[in-house]
N, C-alpha and C positions, 0 to 999 in steps of 0.2 A: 472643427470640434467633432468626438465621436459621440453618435447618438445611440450606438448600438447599444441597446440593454442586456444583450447576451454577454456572460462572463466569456474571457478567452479559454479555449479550449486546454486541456491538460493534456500533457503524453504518457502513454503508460512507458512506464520504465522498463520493460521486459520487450515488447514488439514495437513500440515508437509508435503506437496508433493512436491518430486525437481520438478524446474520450471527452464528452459533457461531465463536469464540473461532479454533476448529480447524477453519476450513473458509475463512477471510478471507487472501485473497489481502493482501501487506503489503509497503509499498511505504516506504522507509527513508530518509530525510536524516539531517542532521545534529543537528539539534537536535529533531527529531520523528519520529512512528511515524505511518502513514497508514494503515487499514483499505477495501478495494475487495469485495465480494462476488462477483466475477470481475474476470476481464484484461480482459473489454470496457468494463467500468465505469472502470477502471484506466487502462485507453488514453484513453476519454473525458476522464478529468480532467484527462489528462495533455494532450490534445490543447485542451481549453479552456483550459487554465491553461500553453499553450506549455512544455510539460515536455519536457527531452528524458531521455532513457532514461538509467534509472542506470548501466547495462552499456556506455556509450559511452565509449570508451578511446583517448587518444593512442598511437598505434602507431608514431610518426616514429624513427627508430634516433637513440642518442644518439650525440656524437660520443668516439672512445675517445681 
C-alpha cells in the first residue's frame, strides 16, 4: 500500500524536468492540460510548436 501523500510529480513538456504539482506553470486547450516548469520553457514550446498565446482576443467592435 502507498502511504506517500505527495502527488506524483509532473514533466514539463518543453525540458522533461519533474516539477511539483504546485509550482508547474499550465498551459490549457481544449481537449488537453500541458505542464511548463516556467514561462520560458512555456514560451519555448510555444515558439517551436508556432503557438500563439491563449490570451490573444479579437477586439473588432461588433456591428449593433
Amino acid at each position: 500500500m502507498d502511504t506517500d501523500p505527495r502527488p506524483e510529480p509532473l514533466s514539463c513538456e518543453e525540458c522533461r524536468a519533474e516539477i511539483p504539482r504546485d509550482e508547474a506553470v499550465v498551459s490549457e486547450g481544449q481537449d488537453y492540460v500541458m505542464y511548463f516548469c516556467s514561462p520560458a520553457c512555456h514560451a519555448a514550446w510555444r515558439a517551436a510548436h508556432d503557438e500563439p498565446l491563449a490570451t490573444t482576443h479579437d477586439h473588432r467592435r461588433r456591428p449593433r
